[in-house]
KEDO-719177 format. One record per residue: x, y, z of N, C-alpha, C in turn. Coordinates in steps of 0.2 Angstrom, whole numbers, padded with zeros to 4 digits, always signed. Example, Ala and Ser with C-alpha at 12.3 -4.5 7.8 and 13.67 -1.06 7.14 Angstrom:
// residues 2
+0066-0028+0039+0062-0022+0039+0066-0016+0039
+0064-0011+0035+0068-0005+0036+0064+0000+0039
END
This chain:
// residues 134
+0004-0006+0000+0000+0000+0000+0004+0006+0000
+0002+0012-0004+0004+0018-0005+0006+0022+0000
+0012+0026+0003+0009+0032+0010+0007+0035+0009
+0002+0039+0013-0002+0045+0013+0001+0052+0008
+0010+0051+0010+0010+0057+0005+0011+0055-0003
+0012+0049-0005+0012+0048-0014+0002+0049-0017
-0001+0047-0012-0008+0047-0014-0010+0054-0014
-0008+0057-0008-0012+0064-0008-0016+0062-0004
-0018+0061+0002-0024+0061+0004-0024+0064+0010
-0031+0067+0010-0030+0074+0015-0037+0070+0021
-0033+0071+0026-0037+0068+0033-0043+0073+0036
-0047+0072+0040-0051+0076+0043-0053+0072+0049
-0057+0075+0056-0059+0073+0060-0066+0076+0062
-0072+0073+0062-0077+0079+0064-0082+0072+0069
-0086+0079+0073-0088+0076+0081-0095+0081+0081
-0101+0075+0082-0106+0078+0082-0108+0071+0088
-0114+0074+0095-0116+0073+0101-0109+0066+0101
-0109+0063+0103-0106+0056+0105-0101+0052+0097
-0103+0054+0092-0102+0051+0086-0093+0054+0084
-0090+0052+0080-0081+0053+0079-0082+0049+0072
-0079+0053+0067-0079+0054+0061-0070+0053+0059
-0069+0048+0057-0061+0050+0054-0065+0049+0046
-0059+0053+0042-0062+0055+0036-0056+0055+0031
-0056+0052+0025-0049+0052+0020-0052+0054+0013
-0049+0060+0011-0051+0060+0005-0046+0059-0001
-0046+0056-0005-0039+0056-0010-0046+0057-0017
-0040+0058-0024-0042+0061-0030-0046+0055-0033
-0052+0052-0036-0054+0047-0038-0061+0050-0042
-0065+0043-0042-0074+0043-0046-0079+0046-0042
-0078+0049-0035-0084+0051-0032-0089+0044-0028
-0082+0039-0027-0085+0034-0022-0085+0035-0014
-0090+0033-0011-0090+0035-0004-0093+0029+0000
-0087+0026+0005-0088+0022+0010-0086+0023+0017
-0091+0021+0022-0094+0021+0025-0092+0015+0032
-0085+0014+0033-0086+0006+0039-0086+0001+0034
-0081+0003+0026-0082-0001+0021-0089-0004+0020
-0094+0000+0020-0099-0001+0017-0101+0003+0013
-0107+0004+0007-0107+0008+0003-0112+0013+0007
-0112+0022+0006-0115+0026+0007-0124+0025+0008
-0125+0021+0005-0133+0022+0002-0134+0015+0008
-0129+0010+0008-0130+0005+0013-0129+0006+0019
-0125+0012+0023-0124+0015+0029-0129+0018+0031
-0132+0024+0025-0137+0028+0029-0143+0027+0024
-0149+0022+0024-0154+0021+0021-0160+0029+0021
-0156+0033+0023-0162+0037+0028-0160+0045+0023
-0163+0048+0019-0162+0054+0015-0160+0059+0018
-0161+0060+0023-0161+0066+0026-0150+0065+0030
-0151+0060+0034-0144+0059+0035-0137+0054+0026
-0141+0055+0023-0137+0054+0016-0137+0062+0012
-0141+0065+0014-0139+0072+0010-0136+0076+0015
-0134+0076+0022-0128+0079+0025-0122+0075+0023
-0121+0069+0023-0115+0068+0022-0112+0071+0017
-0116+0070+0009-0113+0071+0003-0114+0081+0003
-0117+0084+0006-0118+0088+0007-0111+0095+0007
-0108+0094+0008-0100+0096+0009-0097+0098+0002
-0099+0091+0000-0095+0090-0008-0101+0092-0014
-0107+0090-0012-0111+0096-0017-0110+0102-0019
-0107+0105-0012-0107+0113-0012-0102+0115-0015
-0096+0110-0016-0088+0113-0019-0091+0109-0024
-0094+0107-0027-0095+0105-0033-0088+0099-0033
-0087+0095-0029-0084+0089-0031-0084+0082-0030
-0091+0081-0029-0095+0075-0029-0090+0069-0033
-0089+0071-0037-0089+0066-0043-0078+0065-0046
-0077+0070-0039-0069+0072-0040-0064+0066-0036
-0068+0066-0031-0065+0064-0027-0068+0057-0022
-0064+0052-0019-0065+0047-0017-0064+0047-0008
-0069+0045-0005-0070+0049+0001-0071+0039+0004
-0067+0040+0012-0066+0033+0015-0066+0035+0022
-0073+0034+0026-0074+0036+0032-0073+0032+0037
-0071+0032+0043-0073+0028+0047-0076+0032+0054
-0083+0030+0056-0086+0032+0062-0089+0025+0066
-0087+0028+0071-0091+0026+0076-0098+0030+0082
-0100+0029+0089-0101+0030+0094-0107+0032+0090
-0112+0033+0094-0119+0038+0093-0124+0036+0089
-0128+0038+0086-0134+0034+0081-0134+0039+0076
-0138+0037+0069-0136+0040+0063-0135+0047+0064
-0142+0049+0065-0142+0057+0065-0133+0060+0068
-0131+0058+0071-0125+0061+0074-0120+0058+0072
-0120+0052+0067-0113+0050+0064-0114+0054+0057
-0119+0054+0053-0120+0057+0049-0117+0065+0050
-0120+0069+0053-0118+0076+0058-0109+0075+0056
-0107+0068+0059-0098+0069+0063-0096+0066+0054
-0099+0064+0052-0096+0062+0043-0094+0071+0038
-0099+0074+0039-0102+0081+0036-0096+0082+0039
-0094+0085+0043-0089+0088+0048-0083+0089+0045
-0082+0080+0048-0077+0076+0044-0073+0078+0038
-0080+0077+0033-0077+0080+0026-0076+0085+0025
-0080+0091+0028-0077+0099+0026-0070+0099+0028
-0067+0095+0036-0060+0099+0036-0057+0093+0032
-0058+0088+0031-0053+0087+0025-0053+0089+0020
-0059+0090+0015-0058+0095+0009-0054+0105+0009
-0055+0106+0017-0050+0111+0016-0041+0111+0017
-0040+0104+0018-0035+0101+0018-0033+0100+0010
-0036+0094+0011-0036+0096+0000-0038+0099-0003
-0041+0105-0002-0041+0111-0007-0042+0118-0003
-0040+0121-0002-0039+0126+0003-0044+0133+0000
-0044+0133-0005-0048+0137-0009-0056+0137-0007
-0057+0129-0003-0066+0130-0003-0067+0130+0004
-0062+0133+0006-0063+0135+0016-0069+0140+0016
-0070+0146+0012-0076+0151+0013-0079+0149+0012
-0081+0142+0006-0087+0141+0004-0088+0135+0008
-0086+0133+0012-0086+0128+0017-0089+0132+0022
-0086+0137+0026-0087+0141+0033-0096+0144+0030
-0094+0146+0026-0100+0150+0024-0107+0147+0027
-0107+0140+0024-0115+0135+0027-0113+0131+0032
-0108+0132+0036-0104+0131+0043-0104+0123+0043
-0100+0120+0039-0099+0113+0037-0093+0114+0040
-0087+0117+0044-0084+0117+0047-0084+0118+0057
-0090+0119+0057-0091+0121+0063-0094+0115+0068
-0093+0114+0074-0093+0108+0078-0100+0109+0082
-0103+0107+0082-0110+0105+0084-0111+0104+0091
-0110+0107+0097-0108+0106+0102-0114+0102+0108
-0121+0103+0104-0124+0100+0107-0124+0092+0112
-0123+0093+0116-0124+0086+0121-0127+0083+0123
-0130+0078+0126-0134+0075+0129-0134+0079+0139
-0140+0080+0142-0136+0084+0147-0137+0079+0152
-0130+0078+0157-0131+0071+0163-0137+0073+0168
-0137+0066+0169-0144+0065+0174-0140+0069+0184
-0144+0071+0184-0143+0074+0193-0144+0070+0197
-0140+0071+0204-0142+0066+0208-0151+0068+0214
-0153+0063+0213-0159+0067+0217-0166+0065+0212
-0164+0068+0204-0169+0070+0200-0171+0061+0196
-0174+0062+0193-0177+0057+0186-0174+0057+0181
-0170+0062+0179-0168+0062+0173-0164+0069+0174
-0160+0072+0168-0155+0079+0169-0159+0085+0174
-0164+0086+0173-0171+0090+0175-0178+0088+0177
-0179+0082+0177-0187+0082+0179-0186+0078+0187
-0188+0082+0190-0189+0080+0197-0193+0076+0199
-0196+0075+0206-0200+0070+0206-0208+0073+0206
-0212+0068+0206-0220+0072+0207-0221+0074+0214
-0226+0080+0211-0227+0084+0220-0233+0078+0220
-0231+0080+0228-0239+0075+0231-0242+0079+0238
-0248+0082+0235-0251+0085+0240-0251+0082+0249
-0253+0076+0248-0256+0072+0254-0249+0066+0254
END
């Protein structure tokens, strides 16, 4: 196998609620895997397949580039999120030119949303217990 620097392949990392994206872009047909599975077989769900590929729509390089992800943690909605991530700061790696048009629809920006921890005391992060008159 090739090293990173004869391929050219530019790395990313992107992080949405629990979910961790490692992301490889090198120059190729516009194929995209997923945990070595095919995109459409990772996220059957339109709305998490249009943020992924989303990145790459906008730079118009859908079809440039060869994109190999690996996520874990979290449930679609969030690896998809930490995928999107992923790929913008790799694509500003390999091309540096589509950073503004990347920050602009904030495909660079970290989604800081968490889950909030449970209290001690409580039911849940916030819901206390029931009042009881009697």
């Amino acid at each position: 196998m090739a090293t990173a620097e004869k391929v050219k392949d530019a790395l990313g990392t992107g992080r949405r609620k629990t979910s961790v994206a490692r992301v490889r872009i090198r120059p190729g047909s516009g194929k995209i895997t997923i945990n070595q599975r095919e995109l459409e077989e990772y996220f059957p769900i339109p709305q998490d397949l249009n943020a992924v590929v989303a990145p790459l729509e906008h730079c118009e390089l859908r079809d440039s580039v060869d994109v190999i992800i690996r996520v874990h943690g979290g449930g679609s909605t969030g690896q998809a999120g930490a995928c999107m991530q992923g790929i913008g700061r790799a694509l500003v790696k390999y091309d540096s030119d589509v950073e503004e048009k990347l920050r602009e629809k904030a495909f660079l920006t970290r989604d800081s949303r968490m889950k909030e921890r449970k209290k001690p005391g409580l039911h849940g992060a916030r819901r206390g217990t029931q009042f009881s008159k009697r």
